[in-house]
N, C-alpha and C positions, 0 to 999 in steps of 0.2 A: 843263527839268525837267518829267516828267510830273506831272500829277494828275488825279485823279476829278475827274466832272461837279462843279462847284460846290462842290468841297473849297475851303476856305479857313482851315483850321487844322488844329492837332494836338491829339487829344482822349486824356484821360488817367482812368482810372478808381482810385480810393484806397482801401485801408478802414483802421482804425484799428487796425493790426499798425504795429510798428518799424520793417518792411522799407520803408515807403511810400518813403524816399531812392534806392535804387538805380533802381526804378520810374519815377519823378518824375526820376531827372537823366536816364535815355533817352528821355522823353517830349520832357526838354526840350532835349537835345544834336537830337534830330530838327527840331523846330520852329525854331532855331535855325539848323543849316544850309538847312533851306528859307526860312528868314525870313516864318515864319509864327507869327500869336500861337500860344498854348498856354490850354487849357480843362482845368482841371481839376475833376473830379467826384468829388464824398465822397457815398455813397447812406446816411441816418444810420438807426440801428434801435432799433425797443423790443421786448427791454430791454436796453440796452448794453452790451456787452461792453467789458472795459477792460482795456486792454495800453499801455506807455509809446511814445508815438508819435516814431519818428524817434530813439529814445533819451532822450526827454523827456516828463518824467511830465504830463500833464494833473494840473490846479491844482482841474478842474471836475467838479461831480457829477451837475449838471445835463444828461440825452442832447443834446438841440438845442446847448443851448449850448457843450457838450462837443464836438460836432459842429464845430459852427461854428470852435472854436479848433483842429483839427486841420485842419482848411482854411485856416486864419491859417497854421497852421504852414509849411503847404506851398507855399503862395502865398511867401510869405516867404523858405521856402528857394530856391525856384526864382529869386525873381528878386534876391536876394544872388551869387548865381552866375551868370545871366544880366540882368545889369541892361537890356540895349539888350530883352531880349524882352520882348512885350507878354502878360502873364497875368492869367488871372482865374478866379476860382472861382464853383460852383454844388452847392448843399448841397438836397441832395431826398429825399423820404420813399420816391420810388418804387421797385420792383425796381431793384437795378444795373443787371441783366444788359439790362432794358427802354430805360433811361434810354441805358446806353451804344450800345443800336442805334441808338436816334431818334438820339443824336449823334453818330453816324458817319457821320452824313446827307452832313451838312459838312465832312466830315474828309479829311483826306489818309489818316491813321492812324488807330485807335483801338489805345492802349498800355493794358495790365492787368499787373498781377505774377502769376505764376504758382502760387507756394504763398503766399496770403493768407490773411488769417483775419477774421472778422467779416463783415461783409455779402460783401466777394467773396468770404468761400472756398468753394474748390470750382470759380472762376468759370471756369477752365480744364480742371481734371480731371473737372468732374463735367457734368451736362447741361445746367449754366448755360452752362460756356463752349463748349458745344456750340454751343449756341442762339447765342451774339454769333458764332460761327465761321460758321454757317450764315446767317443774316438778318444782319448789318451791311453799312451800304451801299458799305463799300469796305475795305483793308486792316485783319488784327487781331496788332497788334502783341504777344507772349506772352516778360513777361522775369524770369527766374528772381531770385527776391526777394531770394535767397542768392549771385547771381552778379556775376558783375565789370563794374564801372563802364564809362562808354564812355570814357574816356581808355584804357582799358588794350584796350577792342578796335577802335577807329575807324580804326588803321594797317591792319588789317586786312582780310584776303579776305572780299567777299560772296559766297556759294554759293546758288544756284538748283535745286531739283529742278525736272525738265525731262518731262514725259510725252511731250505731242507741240509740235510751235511753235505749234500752232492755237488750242490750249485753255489753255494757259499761258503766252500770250504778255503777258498781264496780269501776270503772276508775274514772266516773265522784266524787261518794263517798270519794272516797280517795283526790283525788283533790280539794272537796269545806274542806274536813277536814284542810286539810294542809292552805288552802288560809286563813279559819277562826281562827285558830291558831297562822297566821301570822299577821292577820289584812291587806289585800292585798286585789286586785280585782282576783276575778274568771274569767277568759276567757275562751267561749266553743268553737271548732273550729270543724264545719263539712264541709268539701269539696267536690265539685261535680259540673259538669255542670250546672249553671243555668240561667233560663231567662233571659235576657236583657231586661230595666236597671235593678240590684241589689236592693234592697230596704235596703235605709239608715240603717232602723233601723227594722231587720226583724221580723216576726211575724209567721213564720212555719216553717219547717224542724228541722233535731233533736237535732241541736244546741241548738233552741228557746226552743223545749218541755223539754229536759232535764234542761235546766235552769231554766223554770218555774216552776219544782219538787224540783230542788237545795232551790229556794226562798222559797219553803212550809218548809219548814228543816233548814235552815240559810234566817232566814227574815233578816237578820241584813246586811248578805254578799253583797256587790257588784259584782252585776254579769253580764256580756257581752257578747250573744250570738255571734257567728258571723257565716256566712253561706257565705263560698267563693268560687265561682266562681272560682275552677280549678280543671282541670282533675288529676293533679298531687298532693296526699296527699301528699306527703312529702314535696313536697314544700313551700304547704302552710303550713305545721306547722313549718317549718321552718322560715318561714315569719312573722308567730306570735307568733314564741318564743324568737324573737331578741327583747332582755330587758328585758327578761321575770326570773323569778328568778327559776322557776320551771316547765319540761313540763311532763304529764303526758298521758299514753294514753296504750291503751288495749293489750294484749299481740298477740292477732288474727288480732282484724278489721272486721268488715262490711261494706255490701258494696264497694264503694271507697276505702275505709281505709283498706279491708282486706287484708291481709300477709305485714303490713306496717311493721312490726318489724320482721324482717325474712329475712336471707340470708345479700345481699349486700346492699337491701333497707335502712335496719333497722342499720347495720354499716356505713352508708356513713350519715345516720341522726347524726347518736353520737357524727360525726366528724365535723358536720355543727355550732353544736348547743352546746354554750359555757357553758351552766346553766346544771344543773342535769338531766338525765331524770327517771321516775318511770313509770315500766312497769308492769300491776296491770293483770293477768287474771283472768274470769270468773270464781264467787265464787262459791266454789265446797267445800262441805262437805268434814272434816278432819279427 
């Protein structure tokens, strides 16, 4: 199993929307196949916004304390569902977007919902989740609030945008990690103009080489280059992450791919694409 310098759990960011369950079971379906505790973080606000949490109305009117029982809540849920995993919460006044850099210090992942409301919203589409995408010290996990549970996507293909093997080979790590933990096929996807006809079953570009390095490291994994034939990255990962239970891909980009996750691109992907996506940058010394 790969992981970041000094990762030693899975960190999990919450606000006080209904959605925090889908959020919270990928946090902890990940933390669980790695056999790692789970951290989760409620950032609490004045003046409180109030929405029925998880489907369940808070009792309290009090923000702190209000706070505090939506972290009971979560705490709760997770480990009803995962009794063997070791969880625990942290309830802080500071920015989210702050709190969850510093803790991704330690993290394998750091997981957020993507359309949140109250302290995180925005944490992805807007310059908040800019900022954890850009300064977190290692993977940012981004999962649609409205999307489907990991029982209904963990059978499932992990997909990799692929720039070059150089700059993404962080990306691609993380990704054959996850597919072999799943027991899934690897998919690498590079995009770019290419010769006509396409070859069935390619044999160069960085798709193919970084797969080839994937199989030295996971002989076992099923791996599937692919090298498509478009000028538009986003669409083709879009195209090959429908069914896909996981897509992964670099926080810059090369070539083709670069500034794919950046601005309007990288928000109008999240909204495409039903599955999770993990945005891993270039590993840099902690």
């Amino acid at each position: 199993m790969i992981m970041f310098p000094f990762s030693d759990q899975v960190v999990v960011g919450i606000d006080d929307s209904p959605t925090n369950g889908v959020v919270l079971d990928h946090a902890a379906a990940i933390a669980d196949r790695r056999r790692l505790p789970l951290r989760i973080i409620h950032a609490y606000q004045w003046p409180p916004v109030s929405y029925p949490v998880m489907g369940i109305a808070s009792p309290i009117d009090d923000p702190r304390q209000r706070a505090s029982w939506i972290l009971e809540q979560a705490v709760d849920r997770v480990r009803d569902r995962y009794p063997d995993l070791t969880v625990s919460g942290k309830l802080t006044e500071r920015p989210a977007a702050q709190m969850l850099i510093d803790s991704s210090r330690h993290a394998v992942v750091t997981v957020v919902g993507g359309h949140g409301r109250g302290v995180l919203s925005g944490l992805v589409t807007g310059s908040v989740g800019l900022s954890l995408i850009t300064h977190a010290h290692g993977p940012v996990m981004i999962v649609r609030s409205d999307g489907y549970r990991p029982e209904q996507l963990d059978s499932k293909p992990v997909v990799v945008g692929v720039g070059d093997e150089v700059h993404d080979a962080a990306a691609v790590r993380f990704a054959a990690d996850e597919a072999a933990l799943r027991g899934v096929e690897l998919i690498l996807v590079h995009s770019a103009k290419l010769p006509q006809p396409v070859p069935a079953v390619p044999t160069s570009g960085p798709a193919s080489r970084s797969a080839a390095l994937v199989k030295e490291r996971w002989p076992e994994l099923e791996v599937r280059p692919q090298e498509v034939s478009d000028d538009n990255p986003r669409h083709a990962l879009a195209v090959a992450a429908q069914g896909a239970g996981l897509l992964v891909m670099g926080a810059r980009g090369h070539g083709r791919m670069r500034g794919l996750w950046s601005g309007a691109v990288g928000q109008t992907l999240s909204r495409e694409i039903d599955c999770p996506i993990v945005v891993v940058r270039e590993e840099t010394s902690r």
